[in-house]
C-alpha positions as CSV (number, residue, x, y, z in Angstrom):
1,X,-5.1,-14.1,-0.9
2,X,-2.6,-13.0,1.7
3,X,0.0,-13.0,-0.6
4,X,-1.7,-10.8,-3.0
5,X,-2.5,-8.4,-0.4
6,X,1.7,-7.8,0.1
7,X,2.0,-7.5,-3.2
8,X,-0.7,-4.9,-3.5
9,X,1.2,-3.1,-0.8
10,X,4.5,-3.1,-2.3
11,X,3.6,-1.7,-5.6
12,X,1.6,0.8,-3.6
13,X,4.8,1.7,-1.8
14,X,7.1,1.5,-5.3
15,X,4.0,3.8,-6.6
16,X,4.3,6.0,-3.9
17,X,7.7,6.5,-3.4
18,X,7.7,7.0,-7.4
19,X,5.2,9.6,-7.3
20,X,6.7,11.6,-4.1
21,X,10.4,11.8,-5.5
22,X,9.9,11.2,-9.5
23,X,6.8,13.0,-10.8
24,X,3.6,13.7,-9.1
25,X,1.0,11.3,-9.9
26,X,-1.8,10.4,-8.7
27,X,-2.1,13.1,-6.0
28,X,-3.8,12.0,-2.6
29,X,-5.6,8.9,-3.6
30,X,-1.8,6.9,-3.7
31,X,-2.0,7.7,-0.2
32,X,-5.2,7.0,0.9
33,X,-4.6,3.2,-1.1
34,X,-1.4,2.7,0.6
35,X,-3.1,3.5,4.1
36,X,-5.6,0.9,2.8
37,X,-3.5,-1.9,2.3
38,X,-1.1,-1.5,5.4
39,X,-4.2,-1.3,7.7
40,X,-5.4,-4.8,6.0
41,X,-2.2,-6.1,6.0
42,X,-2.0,-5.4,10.0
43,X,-5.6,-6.5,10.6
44,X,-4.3,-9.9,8.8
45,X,-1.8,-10.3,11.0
46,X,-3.1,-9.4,14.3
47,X,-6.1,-12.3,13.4
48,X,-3.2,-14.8,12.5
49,X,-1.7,-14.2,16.2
């Protein structure tokens, strides 16, 4: 599960930084998805510490 959550967060970066300098797509809701996953990637690591 953890490591599906990085690699939901690395495409949502790669999607992100695609959309900010590329094209724009997707508008806000890239953001709000990437602000999603680095929140629960933090929240997995401050319960693994």
């Amino acid at each position: 599960m953890r490591g599906l959550l990085y690699l939901i967060a690395v495409i949502l970066v790669i999607a992100w930084i695609f959309g900010a300098f590329v094209t724009p797509f997707g508008g806000n809701i890239i953001h709000v998805l990437l602000v999603i996953a680095v929140i629960a990637l933090l929240l997995g690591v401050i319960r693994r510490a």
